[in-house]
C-alpha positions as a Markdown table, in Angstrom:
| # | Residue | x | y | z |
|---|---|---|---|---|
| 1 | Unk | 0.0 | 0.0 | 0.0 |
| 2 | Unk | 1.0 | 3.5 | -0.6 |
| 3 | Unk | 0.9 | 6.4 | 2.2 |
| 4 | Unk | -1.3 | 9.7 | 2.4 |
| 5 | Unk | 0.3 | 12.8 | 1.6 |
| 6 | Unk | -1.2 | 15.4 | 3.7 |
| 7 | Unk | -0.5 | 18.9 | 2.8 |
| 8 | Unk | -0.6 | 21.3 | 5.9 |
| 9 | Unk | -1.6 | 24.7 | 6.1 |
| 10 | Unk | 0.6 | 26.5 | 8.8 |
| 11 | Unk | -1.3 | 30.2 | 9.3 |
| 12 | Unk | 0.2 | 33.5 | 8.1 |
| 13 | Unk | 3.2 | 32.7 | 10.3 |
| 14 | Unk | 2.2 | 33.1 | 14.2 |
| 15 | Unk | 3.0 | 29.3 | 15.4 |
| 16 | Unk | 0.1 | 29.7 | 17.6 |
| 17 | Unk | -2.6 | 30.0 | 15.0 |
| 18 | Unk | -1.5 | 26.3 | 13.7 |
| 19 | Unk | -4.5 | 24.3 | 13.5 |
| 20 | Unk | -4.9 | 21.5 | 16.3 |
| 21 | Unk | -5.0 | 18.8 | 13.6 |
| 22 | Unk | -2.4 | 20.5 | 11.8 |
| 23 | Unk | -0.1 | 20.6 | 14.4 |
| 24 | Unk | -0.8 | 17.0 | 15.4 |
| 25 | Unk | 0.2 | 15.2 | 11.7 |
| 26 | Unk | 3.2 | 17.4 | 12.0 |
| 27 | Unk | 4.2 | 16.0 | 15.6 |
| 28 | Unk | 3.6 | 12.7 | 14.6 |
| 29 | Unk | 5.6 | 12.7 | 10.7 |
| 30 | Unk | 8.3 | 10.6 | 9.9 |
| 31 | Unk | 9.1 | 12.7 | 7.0 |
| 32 | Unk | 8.1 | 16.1 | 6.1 |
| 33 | Unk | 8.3 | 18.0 | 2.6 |
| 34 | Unk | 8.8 | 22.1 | 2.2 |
| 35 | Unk | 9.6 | 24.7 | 0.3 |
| 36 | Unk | 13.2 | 26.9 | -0.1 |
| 37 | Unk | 13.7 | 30.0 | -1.7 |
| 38 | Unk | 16.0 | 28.3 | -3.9 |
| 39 | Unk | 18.9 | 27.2 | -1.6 |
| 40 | Unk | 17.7 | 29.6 | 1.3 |
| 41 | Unk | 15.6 | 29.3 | 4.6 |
| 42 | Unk | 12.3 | 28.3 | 4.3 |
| 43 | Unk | 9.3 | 30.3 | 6.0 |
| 44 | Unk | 6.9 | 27.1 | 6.3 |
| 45 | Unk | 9.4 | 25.0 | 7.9 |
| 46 | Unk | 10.1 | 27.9 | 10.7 |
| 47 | Unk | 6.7 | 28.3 | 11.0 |
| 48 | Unk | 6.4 | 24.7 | 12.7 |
| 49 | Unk | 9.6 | 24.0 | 13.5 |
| 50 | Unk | 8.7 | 23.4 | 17.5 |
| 51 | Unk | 6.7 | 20.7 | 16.2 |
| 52 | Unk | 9.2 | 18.6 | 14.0 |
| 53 | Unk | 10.7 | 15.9 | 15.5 |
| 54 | Unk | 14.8 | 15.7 | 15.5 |
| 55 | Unk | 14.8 | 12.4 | 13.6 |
| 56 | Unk | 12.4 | 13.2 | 10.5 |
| 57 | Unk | 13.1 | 13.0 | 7.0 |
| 58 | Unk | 13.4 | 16.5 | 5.1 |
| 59 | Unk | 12.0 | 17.2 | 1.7 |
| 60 | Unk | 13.1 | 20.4 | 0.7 |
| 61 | Unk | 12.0 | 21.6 | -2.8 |
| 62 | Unk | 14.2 | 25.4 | -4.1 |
| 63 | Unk | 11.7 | 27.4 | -5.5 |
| 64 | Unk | 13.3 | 30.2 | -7.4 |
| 65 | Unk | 11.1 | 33.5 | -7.0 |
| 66 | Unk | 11.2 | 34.6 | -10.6 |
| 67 | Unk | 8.7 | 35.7 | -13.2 |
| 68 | Unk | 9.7 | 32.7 | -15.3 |
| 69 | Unk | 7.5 | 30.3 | -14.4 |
| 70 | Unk | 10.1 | 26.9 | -16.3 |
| 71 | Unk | 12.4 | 27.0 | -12.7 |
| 72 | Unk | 9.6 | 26.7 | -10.3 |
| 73 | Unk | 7.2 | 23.6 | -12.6 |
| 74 | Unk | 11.2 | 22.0 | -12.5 |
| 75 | Unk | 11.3 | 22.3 | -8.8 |
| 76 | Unk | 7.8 | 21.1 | -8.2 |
| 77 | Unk | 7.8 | 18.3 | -10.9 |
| 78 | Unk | 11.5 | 17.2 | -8.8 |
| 79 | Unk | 10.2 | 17.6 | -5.5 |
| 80 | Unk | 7.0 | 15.6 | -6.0 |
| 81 | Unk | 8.9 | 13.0 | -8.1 |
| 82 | Unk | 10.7 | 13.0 | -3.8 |
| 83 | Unk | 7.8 | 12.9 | -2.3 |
| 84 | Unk | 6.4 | 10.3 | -4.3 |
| 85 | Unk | 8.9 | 8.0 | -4.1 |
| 86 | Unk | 8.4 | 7.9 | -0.3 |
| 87 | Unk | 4.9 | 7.3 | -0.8 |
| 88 | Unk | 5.5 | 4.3 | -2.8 |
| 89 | Unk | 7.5 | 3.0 | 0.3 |
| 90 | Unk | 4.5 | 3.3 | 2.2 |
| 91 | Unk | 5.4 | 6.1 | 4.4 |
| 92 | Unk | 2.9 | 9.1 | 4.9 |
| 93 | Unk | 4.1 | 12.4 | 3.8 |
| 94 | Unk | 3.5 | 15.8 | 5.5 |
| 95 | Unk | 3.6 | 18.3 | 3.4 |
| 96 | Unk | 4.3 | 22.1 | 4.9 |
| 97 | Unk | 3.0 | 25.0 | 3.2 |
| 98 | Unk | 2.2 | 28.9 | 4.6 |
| 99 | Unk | -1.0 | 30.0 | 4.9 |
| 100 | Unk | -3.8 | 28.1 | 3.5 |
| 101 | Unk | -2.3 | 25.1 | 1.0 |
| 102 | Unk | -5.5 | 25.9 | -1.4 |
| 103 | Unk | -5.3 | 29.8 | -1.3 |
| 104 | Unk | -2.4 | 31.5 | -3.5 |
| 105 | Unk | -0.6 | 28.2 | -1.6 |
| 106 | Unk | 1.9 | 26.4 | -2.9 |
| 107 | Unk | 1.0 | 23.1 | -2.3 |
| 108 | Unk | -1.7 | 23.5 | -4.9 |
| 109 | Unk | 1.5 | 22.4 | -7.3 |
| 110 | Unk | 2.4 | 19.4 | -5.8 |
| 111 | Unk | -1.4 | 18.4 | -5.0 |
| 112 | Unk | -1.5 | 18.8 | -8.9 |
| 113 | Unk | 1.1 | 16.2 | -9.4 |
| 114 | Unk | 0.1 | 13.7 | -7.2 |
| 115 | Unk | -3.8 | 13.5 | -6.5 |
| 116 | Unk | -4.6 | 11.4 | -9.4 |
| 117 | Unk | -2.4 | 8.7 | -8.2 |
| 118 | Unk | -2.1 | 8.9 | -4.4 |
| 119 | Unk | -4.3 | 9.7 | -1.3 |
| 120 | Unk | -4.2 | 13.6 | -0.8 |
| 121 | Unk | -5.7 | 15.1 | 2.0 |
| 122 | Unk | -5.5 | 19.0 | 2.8 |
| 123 | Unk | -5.5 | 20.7 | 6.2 |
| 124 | Unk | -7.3 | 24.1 | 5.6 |
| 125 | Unk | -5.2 | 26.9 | 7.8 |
| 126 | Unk | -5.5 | 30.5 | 8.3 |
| 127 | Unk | -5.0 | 33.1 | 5.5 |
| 128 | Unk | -3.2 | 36.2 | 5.0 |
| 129 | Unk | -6.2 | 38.0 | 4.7 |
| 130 | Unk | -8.1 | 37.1 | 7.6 |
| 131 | Unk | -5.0 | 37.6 | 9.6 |
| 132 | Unk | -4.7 | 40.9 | 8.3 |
| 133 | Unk | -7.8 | 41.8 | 9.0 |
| 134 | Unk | -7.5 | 40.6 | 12.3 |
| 135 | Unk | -4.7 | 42.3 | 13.6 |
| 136 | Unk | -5.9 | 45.9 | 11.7 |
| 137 | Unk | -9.2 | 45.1 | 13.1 |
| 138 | Unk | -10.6 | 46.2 | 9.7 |
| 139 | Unk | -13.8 | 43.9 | 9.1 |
| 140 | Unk | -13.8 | 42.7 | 5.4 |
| 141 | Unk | -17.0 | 42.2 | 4.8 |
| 142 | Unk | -20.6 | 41.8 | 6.0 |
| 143 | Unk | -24.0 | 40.9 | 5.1 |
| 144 | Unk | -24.6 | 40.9 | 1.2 |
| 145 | Unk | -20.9 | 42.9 | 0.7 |
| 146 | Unk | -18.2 | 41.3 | -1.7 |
| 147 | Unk | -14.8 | 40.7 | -1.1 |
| 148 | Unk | -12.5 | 41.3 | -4.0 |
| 149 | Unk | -8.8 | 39.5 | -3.8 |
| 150 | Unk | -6.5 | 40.9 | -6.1 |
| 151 | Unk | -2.9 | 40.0 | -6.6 |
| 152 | Unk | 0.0 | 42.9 | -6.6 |
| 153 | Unk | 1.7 | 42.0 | -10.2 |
| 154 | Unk | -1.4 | 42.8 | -12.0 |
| 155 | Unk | -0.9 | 45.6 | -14.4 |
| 156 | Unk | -2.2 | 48.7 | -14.1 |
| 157 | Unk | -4.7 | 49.3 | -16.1 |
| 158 | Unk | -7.0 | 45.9 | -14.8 |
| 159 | Unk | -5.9 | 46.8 | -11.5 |
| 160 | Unk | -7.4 | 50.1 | -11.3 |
| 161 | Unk | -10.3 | 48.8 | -13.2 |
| 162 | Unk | -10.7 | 46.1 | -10.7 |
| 163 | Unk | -10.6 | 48.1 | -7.5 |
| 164 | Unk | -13.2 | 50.2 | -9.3 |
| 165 | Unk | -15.6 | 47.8 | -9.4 |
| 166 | Unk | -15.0 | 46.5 | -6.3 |
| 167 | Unk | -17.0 | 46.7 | -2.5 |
| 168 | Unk | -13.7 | 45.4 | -0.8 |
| 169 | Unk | -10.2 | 44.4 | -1.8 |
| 170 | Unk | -7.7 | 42.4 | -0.3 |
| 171 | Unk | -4.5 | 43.3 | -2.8 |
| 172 | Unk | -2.1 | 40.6 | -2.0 |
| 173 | Unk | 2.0 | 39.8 | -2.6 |
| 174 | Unk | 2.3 | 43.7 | -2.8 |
| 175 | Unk | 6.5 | 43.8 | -2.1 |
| 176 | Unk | 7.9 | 45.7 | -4.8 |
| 177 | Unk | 4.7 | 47.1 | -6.6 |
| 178 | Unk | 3.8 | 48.8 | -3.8 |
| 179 | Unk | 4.3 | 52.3 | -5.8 |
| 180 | Unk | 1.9 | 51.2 | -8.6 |
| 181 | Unk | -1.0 | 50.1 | -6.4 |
| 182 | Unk | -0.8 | 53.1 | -4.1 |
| 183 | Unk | -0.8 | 55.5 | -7.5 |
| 184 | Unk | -4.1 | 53.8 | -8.1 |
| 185 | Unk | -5.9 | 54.0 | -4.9 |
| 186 | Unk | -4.9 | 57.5 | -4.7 |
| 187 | Unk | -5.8 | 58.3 | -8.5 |
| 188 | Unk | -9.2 | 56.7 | -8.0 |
| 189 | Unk | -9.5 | 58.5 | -4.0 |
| 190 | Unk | -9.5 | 55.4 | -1.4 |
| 191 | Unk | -6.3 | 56.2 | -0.1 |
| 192 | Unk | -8.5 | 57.0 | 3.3 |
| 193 | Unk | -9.8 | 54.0 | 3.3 |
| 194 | Unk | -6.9 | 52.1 | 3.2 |
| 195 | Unk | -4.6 | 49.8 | 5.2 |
| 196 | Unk | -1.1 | 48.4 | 5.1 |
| 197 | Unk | 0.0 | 45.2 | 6.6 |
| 198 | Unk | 3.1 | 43.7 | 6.7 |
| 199 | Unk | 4.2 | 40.6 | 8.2 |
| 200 | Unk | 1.3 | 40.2 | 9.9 |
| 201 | Unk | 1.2 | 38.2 | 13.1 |
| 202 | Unk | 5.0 | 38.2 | 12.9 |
| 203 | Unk | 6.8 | 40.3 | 15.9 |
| 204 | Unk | 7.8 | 42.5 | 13.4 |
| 205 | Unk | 4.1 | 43.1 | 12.2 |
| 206 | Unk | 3.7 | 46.5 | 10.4 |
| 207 | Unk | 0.2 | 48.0 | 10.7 |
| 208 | Unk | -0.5 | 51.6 | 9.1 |
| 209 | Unk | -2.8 | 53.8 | 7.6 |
| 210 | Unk | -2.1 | 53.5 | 3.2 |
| 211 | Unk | -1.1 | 56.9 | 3.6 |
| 212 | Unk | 1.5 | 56.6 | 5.9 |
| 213 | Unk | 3.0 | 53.0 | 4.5 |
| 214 | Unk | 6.7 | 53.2 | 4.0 |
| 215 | Unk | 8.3 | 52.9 | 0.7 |
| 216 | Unk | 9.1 | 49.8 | -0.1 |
| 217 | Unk | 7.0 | 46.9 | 0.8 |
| 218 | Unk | 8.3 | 43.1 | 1.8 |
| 219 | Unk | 6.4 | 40.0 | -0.3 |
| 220 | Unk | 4.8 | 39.5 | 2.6 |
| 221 | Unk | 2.7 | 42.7 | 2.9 |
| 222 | Unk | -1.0 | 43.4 | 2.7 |
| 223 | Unk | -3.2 | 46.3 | 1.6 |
| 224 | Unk | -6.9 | 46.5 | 2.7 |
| 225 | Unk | -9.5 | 48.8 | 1.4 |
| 226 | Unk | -13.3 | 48.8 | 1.9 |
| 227 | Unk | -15.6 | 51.7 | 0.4 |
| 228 | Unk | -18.3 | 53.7 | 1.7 |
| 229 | Unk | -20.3 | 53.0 | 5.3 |
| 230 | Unk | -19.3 | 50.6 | 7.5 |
| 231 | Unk | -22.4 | 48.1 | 7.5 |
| 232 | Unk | -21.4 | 46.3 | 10.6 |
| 233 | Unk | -22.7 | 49.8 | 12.5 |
């Protein structure tokens, strides 16, 4: 028999938001799969590192972070060829991934790869965006509202057209296009009701008003905006 692979959503980064079940597979794995930045640390792993065990099997799978998407598919087609090899052994394999494994996560790619031949099960966790909403105690939305998730690299033009339309936005990955998005939400007046998030539930959580958001931006940053009256009230 072949094992499960499991893949594991850790939270936005706070150890303490891991999910009891989440935290319990990883406790009890024999081997564990994550991603690098090609070579480097990897976020997931310190995530739930005081719930690996000192004799477990690493998987790690360097993920270059460029707009080329041939490097990444190689590093996910080599690291599920890995994981999949333990699986044929029969071993069960945990697979570590930030935030929520089926929200911008990247366990999606390995999920991909495998599900058609081996068990798969997914462990929801916390996203960025309710996290970010928590700790800038902005509600996102409410009764018949709609929440609009945008990602940072989109150009312009569909941006602005985007946030237009929109009743609330969540505009993820912001790091180095931090400039362009904040152009837009000035151009089209929100900048008021904006927030900026960085790193959030991380010691070194940033939390400011759009207007007062520094410069440059980390990958892991965060800008909320909701329109009009506050429907909650």
């Amino acid at each position: 028999m072949t094992g499960t692979l499991y893949g594991v959503g850790l939270g936005p980064g706070d150890p303490d938001l891991i999910t009891l079940k989440a935290a319990r597979l990883i406790e009890g794995a024999s081997v564990i799969a994550y991603p690098t930045l090609a070579g480097g640390d990897s976020f997931a792993r310190a995530i739930a590192a005081g719930l690996i065990s000192e004799n477990v099997q690493e998987i790690r799978m360097d993920v270059p972070m460029t707009t080329d998407r041939a490097p990444a598919q190689a590093a996910y087609d080599a690291g599920a060829a890995e994981i999949a090899t333990v699986l044929d052994q029969g071993q069960d394999v945990v697979c570590l991934c930030e935030g929520d494994p089926f929200f911008y996560g990247s366990f999606m790619y390995i999920h991909a790869r495998l599900a058609e031949r081996y068990d798969v099960q997914v462990v929801p966790g916390v996203t960025s965006v309710t996290a970010c909403a928590a700790v800038s105690g902005r509600p996102l939305v409410a009764r018949n509202e709609r929440l609009t998730v945008l990602p940072g690299p989109m150009d312009e033009a569909t941006l602005r057209e985007r946030i237009a339309g929109a009743e609330a936005v969540a505009i993820m990955k912001v790091g180095r296009h931090l400039s362009k998005i904040r152009g837009v939400i000035e151009d089209l007046g929100l900048t008021a009701s904006a927030s900026y998030i960085e790193r959030a539930t991380l010691a070194e959580q940033v939390v400011l008003p759009l207007s007062e958001a520094p410069e440059k931006a980390p990958y892991f940053s965060m800008i909320l905006l909701t329109k009009g009256a506050d429907p909650w009230l």
